[in-house]
Backbone bond lengths (Angstrom), bond angles and torsions (degrees), N, CA, C in turn:
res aa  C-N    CA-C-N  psi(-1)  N-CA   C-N-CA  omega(-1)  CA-C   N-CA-C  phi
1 X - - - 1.455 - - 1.538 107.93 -
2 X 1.122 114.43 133.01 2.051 129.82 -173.41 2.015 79.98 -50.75
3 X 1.320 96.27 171.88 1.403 130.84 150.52 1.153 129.15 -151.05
4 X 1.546 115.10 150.54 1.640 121.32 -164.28 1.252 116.49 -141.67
5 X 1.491 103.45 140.84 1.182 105.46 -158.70 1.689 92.62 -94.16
6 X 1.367 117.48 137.88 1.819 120.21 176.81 1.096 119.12 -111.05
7 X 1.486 115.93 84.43 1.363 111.89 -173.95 1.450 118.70 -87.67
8 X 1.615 115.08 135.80 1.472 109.83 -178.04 2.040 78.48 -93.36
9 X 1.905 87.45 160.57 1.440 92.65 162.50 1.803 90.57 -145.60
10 X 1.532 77.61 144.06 1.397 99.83 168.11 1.165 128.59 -88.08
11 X 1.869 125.11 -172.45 1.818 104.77 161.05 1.290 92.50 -115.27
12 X 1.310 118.21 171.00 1.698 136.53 161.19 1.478 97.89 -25.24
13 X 1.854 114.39 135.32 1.056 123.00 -174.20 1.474 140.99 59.98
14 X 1.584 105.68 6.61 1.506 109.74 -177.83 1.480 106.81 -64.96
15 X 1.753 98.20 141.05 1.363 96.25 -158.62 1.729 90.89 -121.45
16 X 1.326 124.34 68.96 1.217 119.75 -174.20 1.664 134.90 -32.48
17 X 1.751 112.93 -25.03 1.084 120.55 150.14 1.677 129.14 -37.89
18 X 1.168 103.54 -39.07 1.648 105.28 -177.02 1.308 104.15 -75.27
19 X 1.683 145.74 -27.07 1.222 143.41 168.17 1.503 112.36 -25.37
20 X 1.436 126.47 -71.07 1.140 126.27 173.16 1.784 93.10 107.24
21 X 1.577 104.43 164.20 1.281 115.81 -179.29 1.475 124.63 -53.34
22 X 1.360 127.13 -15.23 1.138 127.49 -167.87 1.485 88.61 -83.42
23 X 1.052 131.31 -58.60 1.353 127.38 -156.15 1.834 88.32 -64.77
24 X 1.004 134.30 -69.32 1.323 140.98 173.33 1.961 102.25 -13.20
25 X 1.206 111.33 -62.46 0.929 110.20 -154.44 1.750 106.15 -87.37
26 X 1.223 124.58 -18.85 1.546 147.21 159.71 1.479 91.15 -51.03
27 X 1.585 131.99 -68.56 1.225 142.65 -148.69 1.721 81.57 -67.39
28 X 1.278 139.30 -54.08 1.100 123.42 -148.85 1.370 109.90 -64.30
29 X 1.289 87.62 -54.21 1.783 110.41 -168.62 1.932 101.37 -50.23
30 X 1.220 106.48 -47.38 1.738 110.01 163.97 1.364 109.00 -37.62
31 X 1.278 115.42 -74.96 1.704 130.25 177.76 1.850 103.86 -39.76
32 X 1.118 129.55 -45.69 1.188 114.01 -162.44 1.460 100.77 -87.78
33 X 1.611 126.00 -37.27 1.278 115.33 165.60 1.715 135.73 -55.57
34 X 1.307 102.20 -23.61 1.642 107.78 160.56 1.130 112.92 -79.25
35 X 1.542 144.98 -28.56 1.197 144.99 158.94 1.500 110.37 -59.68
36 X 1.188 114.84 -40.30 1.577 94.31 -171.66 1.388 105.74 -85.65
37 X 1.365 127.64 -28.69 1.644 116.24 167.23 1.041 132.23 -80.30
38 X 1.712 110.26 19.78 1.524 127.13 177.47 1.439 116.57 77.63
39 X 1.375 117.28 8.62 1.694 110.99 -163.13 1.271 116.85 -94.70
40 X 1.587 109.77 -15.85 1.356 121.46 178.27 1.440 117.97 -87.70
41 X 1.279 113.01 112.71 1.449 119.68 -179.39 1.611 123.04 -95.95
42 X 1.505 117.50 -47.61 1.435 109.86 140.93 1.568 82.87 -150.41
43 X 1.725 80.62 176.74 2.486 117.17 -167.95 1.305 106.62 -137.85
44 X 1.101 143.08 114.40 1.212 162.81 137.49 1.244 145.86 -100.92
45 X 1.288 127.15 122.09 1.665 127.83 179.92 1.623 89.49 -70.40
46 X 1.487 93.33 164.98 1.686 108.40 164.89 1.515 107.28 -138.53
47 X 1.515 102.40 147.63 1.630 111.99 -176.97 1.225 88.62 -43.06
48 X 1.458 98.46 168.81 1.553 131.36 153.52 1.530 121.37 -38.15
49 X 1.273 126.45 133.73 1.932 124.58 -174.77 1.351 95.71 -72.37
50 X 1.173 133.66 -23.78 1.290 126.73 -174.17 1.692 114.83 -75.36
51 X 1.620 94.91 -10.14 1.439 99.54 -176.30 1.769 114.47 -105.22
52 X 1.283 85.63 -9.83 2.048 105.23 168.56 1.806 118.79 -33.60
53 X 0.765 118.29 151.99 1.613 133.01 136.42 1.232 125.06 -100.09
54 X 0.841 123.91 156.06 1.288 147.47 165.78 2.108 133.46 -118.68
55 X 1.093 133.22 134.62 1.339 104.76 -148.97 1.986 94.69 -147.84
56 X 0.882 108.26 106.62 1.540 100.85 -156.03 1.878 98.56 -128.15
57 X 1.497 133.44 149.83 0.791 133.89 -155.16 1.558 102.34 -107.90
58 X 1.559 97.98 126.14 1.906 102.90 171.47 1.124 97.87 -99.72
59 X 1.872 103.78 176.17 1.391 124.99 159.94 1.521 123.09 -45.57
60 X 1.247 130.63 141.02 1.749 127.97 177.62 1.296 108.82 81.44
61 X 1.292 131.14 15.10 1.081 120.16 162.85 1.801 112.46 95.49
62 X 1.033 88.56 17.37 1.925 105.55 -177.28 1.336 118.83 -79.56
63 X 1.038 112.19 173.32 1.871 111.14 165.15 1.301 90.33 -155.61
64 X 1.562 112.20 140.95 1.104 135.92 -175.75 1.417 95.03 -113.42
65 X 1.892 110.07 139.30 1.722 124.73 175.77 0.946 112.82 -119.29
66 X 0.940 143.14 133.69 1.409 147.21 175.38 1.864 116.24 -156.18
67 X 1.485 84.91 138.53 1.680 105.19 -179.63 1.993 121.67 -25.24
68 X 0.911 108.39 130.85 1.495 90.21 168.07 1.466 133.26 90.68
69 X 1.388 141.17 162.66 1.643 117.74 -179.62 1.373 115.76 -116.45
70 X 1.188 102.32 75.70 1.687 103.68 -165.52 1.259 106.38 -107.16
71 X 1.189 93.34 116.10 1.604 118.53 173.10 1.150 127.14 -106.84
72 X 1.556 133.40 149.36 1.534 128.99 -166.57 1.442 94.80 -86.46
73 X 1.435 111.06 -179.42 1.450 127.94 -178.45 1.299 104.26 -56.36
74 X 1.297 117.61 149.33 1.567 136.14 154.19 1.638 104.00 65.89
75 X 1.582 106.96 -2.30 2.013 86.20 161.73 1.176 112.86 -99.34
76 X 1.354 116.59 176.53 1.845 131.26 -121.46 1.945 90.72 -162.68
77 X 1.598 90.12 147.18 1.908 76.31 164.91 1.398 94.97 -97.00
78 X 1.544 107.57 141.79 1.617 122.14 175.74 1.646 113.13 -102.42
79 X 1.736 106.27 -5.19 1.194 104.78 172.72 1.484 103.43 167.10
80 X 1.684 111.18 164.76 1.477 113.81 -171.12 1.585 108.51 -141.03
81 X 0.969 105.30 -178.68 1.398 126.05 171.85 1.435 128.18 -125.27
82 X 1.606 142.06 109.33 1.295 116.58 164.35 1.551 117.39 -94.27
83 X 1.511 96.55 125.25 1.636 92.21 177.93 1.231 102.81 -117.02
84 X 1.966 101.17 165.00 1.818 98.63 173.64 1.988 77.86 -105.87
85 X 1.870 98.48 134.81 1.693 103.23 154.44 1.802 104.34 -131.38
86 X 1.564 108.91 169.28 0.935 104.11 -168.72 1.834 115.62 -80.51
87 X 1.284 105.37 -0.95 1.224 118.20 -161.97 1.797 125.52 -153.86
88 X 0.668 105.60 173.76 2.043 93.87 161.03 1.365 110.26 -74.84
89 X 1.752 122.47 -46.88 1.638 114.04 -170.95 1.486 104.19 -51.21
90 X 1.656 110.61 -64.68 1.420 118.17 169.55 1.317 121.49 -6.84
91 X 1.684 106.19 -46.66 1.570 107.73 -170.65 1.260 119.65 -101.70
92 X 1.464 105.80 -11.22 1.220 100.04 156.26 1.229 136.47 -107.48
93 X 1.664 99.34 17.53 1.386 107.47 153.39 1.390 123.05 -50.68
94 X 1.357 104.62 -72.47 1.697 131.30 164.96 1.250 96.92 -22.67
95 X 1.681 120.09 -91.88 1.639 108.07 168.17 1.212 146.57 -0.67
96 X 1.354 116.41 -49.00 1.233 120.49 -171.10 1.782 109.77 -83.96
97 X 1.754 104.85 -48.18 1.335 106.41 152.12 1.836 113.93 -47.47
98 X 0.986 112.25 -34.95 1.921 104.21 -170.90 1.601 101.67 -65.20
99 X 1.599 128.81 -52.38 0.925 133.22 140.84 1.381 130.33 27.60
100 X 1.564 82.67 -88.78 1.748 108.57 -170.27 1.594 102.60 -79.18
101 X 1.405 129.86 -46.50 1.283 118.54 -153.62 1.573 94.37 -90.59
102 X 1.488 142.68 -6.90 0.810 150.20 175.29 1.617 115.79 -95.02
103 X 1.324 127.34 -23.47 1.373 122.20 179.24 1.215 101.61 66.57
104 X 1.351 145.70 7.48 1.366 139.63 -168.64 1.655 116.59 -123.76
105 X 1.371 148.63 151.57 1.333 132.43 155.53 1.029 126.35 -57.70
106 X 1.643 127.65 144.89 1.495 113.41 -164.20 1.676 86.57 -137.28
107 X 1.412 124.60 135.42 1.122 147.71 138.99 1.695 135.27 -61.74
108 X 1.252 123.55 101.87 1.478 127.98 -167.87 1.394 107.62 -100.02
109 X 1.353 113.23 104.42 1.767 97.44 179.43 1.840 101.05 -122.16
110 X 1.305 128.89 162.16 1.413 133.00 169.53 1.725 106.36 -65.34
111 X 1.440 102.72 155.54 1.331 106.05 153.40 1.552 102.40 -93.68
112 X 1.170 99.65 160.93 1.714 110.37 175.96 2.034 100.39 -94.20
């Protein structure tokens, strides 16, 4: 059976706190209906974009980090990873390898 990734997106500064319980409690009732028809495989919030990395490949074999998830026009995530690390470096260890073996920029953000 396919799988899909469902990304909510926010705008700059969404402060999900201000939603209030209804949305909380909408979100649940969502969550339990993909669980009970088997479709939900895992659900997660993610930190704040402001709290992102970003991890992009220089000349010499470098990787450049920088704040935030800034991406140029017209790219897309084509795919992810969930890892457990002990830390942010940890993860952007991984990153930097994702990087390289991918030829692509890779974005590291926390789950909440």
């Amino acid at each position: 059976m396919p799988q899909y990734l469902v990304a909510i997106h926010h705008p700059d500064g969404y402060d999900g706190s201000l939603e209030g319980e209804a949305m909380e409690r909408d979100i649940d009732v969502l969550n339990e209906e993909m669980a009970a028809a088997g479709a939900r495989i895992f659900a997660g919030g993610l930190s704040a974009a402001r709290s992102a990395k970003s991890l992009r490949a220089q000349s010499g074999g470098k990787v450049l980090v920088t704040d935030g998830p800034y991406l140029e026009t017209k790219e897309h995530v084509g795919g992810f990873w969930i890892l457990e690390a002990a830390n942010l470096d940890e993860a952007l260890a991984w990153g930097r390898k994702a990087v390289v073996a991918c030829r692509a920029p890779v974005e590291v953000r926390a789950f909440l």
